[in-house]
VOGUPA-236743 format. One record per residue (C-alpha): residue number from 1; residue in three letters; x, y, z. Coordinates in pm, 1 decimal. Example, Ala and Ser with C-alpha at 12.3 -4.5 7.8 and 13.67 -1.06 7.14 Angstrom:
<rs>
resi:resn:c1:c2:c3
1:ALA:1230.0:-450.0:780.0
2:SER:1367.0:-106.0:714.0
</rs>
This chain:
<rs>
resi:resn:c1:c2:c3
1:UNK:15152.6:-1429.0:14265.7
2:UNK:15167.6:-1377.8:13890.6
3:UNK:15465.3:-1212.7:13729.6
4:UNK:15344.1:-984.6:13499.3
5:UNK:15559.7:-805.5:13207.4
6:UNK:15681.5:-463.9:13103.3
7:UNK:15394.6:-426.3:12889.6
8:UNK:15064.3:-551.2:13029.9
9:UNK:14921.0:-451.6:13330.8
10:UNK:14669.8:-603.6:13592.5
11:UNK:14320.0:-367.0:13577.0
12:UNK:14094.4:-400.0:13900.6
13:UNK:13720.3:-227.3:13874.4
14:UNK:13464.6:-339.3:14078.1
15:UNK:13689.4:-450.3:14360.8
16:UNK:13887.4:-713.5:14400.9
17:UNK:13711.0:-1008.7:14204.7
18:UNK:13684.9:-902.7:13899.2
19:UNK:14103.2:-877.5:13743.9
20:UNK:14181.5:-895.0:13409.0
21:UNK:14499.9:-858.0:13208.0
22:UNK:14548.6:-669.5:12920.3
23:UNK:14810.4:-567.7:12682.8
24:UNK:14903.2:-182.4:12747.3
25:UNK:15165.1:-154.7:12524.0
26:UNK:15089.2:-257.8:12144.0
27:UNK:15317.7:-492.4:11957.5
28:UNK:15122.2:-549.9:11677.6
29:UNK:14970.7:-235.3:11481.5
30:UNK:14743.8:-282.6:11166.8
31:UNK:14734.8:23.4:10954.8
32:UNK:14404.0:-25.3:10720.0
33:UNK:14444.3:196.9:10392.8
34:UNK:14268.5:250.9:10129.6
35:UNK:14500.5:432.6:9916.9
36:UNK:14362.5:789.9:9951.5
37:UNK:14359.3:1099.1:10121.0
38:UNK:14460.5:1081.7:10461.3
39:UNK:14637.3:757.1:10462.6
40:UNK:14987.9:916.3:10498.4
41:UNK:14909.2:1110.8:10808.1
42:UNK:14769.3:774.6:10933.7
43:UNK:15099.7:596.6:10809.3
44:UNK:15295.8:849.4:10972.8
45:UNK:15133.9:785.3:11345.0
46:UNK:15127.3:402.6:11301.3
47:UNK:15504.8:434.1:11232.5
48:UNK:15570.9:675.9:11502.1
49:UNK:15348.9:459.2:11771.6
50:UNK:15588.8:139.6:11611.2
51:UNK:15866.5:323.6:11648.6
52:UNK:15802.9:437.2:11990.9
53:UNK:15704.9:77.3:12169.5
54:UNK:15899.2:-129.8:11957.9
55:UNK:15572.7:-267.9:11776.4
56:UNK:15552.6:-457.8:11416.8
57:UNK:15330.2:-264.3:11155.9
58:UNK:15081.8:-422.0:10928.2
59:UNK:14935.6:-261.5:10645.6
60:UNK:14647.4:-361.3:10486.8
61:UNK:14458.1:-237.0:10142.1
62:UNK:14102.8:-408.1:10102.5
63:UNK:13909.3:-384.7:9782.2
64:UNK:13537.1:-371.1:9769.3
65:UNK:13304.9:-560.5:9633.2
66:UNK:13151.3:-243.2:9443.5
67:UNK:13490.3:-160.6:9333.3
68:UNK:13468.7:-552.3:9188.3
69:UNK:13190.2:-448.4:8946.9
70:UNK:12825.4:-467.1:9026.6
71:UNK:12691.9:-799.6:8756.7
72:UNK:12320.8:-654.9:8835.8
73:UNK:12405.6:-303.6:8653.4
74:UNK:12620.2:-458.0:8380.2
75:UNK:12972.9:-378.5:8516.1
76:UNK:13148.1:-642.3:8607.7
77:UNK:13542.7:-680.6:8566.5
78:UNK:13735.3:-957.9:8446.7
79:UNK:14001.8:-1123.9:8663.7
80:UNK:14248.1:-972.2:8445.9
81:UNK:14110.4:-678.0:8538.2
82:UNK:14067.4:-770.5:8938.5
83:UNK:14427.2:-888.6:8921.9
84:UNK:14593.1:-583.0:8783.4
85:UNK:14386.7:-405.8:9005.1
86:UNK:14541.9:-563.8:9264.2
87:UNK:14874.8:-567.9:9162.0
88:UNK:14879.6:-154.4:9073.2
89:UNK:14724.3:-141.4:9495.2
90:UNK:15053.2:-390.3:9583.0
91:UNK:15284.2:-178.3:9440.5
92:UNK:15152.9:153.5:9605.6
93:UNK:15189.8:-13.2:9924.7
94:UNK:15512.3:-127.2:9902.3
95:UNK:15589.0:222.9:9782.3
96:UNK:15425.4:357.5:10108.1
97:UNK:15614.8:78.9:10343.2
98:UNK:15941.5:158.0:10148.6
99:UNK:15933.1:571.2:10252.9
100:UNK:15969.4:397.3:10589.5
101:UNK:16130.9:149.1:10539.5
102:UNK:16379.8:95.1:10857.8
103:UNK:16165.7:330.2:11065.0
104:UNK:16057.7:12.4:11244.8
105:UNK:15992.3:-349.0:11197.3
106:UNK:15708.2:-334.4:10846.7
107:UNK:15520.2:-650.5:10757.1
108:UNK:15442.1:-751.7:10399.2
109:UNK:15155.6:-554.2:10282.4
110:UNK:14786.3:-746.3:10267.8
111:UNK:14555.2:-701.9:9993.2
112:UNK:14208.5:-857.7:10047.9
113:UNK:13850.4:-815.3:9866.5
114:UNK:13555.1:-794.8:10009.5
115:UNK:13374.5:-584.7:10291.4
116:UNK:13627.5:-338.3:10459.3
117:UNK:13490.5:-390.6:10781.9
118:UNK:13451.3:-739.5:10793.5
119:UNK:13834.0:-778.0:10672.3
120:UNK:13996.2:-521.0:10918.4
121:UNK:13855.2:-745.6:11169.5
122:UNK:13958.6:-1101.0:11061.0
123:UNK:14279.2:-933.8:11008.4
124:UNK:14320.6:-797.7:11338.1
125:UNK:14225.9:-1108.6:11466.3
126:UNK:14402.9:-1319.1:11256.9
127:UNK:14711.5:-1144.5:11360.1
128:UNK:14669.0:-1074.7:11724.5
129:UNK:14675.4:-689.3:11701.6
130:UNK:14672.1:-497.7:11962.7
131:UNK:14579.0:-164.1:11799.4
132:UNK:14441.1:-29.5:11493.5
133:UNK:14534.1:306.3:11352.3
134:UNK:14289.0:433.5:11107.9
135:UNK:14241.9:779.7:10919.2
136:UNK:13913.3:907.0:10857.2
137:UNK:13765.1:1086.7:10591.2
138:UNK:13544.0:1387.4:10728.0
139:UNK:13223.0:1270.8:10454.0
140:UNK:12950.9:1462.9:10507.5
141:UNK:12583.3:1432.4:10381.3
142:UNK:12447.4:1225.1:10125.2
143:UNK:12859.5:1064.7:10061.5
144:UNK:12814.8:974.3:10427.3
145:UNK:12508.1:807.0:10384.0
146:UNK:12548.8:647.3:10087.7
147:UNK:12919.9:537.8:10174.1
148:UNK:12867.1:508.2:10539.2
149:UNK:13165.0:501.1:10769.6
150:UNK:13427.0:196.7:10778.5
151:UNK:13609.2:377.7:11032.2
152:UNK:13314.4:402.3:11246.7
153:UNK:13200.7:65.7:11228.9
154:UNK:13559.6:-69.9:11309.1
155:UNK:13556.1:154.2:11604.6
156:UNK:13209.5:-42.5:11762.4
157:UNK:13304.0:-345.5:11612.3
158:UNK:13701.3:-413.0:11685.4
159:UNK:13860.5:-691.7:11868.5
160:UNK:14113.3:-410.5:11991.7
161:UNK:14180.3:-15.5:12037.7
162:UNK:14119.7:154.0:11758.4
163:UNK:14316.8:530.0:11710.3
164:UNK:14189.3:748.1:11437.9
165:UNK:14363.9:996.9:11219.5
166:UNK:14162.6:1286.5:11104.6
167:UNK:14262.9:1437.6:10781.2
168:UNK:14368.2:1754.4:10777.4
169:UNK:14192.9:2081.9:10709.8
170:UNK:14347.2:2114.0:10321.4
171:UNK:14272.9:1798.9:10288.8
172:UNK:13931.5:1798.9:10392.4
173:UNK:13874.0:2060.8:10170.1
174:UNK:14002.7:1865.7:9822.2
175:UNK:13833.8:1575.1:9880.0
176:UNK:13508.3:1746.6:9960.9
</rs>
């Protein structure tokens, strides 16, 4: 017989030949933000859910190609530009990770470009995470369909659980 530990657990459906293992208690959390509204609340369950099972909390800030410049429409940005860019999004996060600082065990913050989706996850994979905690942003309409949902997509899409945060109500209403 198998010896199994605190945190996983054997799952049986469909009888007895199909078993699988899987992780029930996270030890690795990745906490995508993007630097806006609703992040916090999202930072403040990733923390709590770190705190609570021992886990290690990633953070990670990706920026988008549009955000990059778009060469067709005559905006592009230099990498002087792309680099302070970056560095300004660094220093937020570190200001973030530092309100919670000793709350529980905080990675380095990640910065990565490119598509949101696709980086969430490679990074989740990448690191072995075992849950993603995501806020969302309550878009509505055409900033919906234009903008689509990352959160969403990471939810069909994920190598792992994925919780979401909704924003709330006075939020909601500011951003809208």
């Amino acid at each position: 017989m198998e010896r199994r530990t605190d945190d996983e657990e054997t799952i049986r459906t469909l009888g007895l030949e199909y078993e699988a293992t899987i992780r029930v208690v996270p030890k690795n959390i990745l906490l995508p933000v993007d630097l806006g509204e609703g992040c916090d609340a999202a930072l403040e369950y990733a923390v709590e859910i770190a705190r609570a099972f021992g886990a290690r909390l990633h953070l990670l800030h990706v920026v988008g190609m549009p955000a990059m410049g778009v060469p067709e429409m005559g905006v592009a940005y230099s990498s002087t530009m792309i680099d302070g860019m970056m560095t300004d999004d660094l220093h937020a996060l570190e200001r973030m990770i530092e309100r919670h600082r000793g709350a529980c065990p905080i990675d380095a913050p990640l910065i990565k470009s490119g598509d949101a989706r696709d980086a969430i996850n490679e990074t989740a994979k990448e690191l072995g995470i075992d849950l993603i905690v995501m806020a969302t942003h309550q878009r509505h309409g055409i900033s919906r369909v234009l903008l689509g949902s990352v959160t969403e997509s990471v939810v069909r899409t994920a190598p792992c659980p994925v919780l979401t945060v909704k924003q709330q109500p006075e939020h909601v209403e500011k951003a809208a």
